[in-house]
C-alpha positions in Angstrom: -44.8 42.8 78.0 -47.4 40.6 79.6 -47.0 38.6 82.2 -47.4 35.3 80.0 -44.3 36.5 78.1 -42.6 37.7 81.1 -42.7 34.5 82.5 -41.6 32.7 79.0 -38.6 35.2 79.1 -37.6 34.2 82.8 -37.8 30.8 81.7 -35.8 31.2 78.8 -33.1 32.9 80.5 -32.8 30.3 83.3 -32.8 27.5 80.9 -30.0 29.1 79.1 -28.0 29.9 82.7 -28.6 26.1 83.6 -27.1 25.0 80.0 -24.0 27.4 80.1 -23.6 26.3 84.1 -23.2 23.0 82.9 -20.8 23.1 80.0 -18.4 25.0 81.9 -18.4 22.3 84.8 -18.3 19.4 82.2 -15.5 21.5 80.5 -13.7 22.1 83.7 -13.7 18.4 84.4 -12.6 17.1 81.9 -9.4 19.8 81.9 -8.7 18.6 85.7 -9.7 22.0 86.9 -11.3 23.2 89.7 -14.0 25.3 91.1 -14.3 28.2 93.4 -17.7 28.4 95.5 -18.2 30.3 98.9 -19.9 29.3 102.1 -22.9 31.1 103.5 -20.8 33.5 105.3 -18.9 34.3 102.3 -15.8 32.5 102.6 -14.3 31.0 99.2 -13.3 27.3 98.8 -12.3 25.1 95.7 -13.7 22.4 95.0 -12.4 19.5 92.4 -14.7 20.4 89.2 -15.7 16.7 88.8 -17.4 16.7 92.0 -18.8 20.0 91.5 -20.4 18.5 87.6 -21.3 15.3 90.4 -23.5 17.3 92.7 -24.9 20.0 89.9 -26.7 16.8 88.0 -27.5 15.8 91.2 -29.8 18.6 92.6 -30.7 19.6 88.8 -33.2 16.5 88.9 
């Protein structure tokens, strides 16, 4: 594999993460669910999936 398609293959593979990312937020939203993230020193909190979908478009830009 060259790097050229390397590269095309990472970017494939991240645009599909980022699509699937945001389906399941925008499907969590609109079923009233929430999200579990963690903090940098690992500890888990939820986090209303409407304001998780809020801040992912937000920093996708």
């Amino acid at each position: 594999m060259t790097a050229k398609e390397h590269k095309a293959f990472i970017d494939n593979i991240q645009q599909a993460l980022e699509i699937s990312v945001e389906k399941t937020l925008r499907r969590k939203a609109a079923l009233g669910e929430s999200v579990v993230y963690a903090h940098p020193d690992g500890t888990p909190y939820t986090l209303p999936a409407t304001e998780a979908l809020a801040r992912y478009l937000t920093t996708k830009q």
